[in-house]
C-alpha positions in Angstrom: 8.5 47.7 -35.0 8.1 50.1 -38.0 10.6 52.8 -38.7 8.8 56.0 -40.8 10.0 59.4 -41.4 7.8 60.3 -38.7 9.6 57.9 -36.2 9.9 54.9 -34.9 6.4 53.0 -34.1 6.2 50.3 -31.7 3.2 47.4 -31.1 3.0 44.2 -29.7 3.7 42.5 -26.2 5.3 44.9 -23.5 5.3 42.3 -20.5 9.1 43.4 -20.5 8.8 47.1 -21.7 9.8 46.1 -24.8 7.7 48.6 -26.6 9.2 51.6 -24.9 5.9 53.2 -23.9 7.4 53.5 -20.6 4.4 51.1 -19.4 4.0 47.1 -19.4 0.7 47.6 -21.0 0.4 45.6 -24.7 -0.2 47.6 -27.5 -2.5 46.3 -30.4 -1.9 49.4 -32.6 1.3 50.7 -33.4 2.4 53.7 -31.1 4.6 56.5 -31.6 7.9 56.0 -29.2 7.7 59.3 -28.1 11.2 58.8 -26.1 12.4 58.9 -29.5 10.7 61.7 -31.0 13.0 63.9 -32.9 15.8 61.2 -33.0 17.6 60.1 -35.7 17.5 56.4 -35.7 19.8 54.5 -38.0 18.4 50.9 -37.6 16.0 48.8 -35.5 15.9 45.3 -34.0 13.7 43.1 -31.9 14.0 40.4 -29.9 11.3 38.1 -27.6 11.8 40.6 -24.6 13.6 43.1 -26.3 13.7 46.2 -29.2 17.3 48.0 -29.9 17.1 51.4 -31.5 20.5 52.2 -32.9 20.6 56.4 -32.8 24.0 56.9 -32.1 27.0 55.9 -30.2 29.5 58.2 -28.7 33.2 57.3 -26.9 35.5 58.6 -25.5 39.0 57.6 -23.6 42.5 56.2 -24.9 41.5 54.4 -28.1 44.5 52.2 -28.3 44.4 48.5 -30.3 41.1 49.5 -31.6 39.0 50.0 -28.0 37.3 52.7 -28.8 35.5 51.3 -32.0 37.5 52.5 -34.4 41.1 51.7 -35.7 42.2 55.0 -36.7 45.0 56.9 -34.3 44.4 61.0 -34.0 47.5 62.9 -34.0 
């Protein structure tokens, strides 16, 4: 995985997906993920079987004791 100002780029095994092409196929070149085109990604991981593209994260609900990821109360 390689993270540009163009996007994120993805190569490698995809038994799994893993390169979210949308396909199984392995990719020997990096690829443009194009699911991701126009996102802002924050940060990237990878894993044997996996790849995590943190872009963002959104809750909603009561928020109490912290639950909603945040510890601050709205008043």
């Amino acid at each position: 995985m390689a993270l540009t100002n163009y996007g994120l780029y993805t190569w490698g095994h995809s038994k799994y997906g893993q390169c979210g092409h949308g396909s199984t196929l392995d990719s020997k070149r990096p690829c443009l993920v194009k699911a991701l085109a126009g996102v802002n990604v924050i940060d990237i991981s990878a894993g044997r079987y996996h790849s995590l593209a943190w872009t963002l994260m959104e809750a909603s609900g009561h928020g109490a004791l912290g639950s909603m990821g945040s510890w601050a109360m709205m008043i």
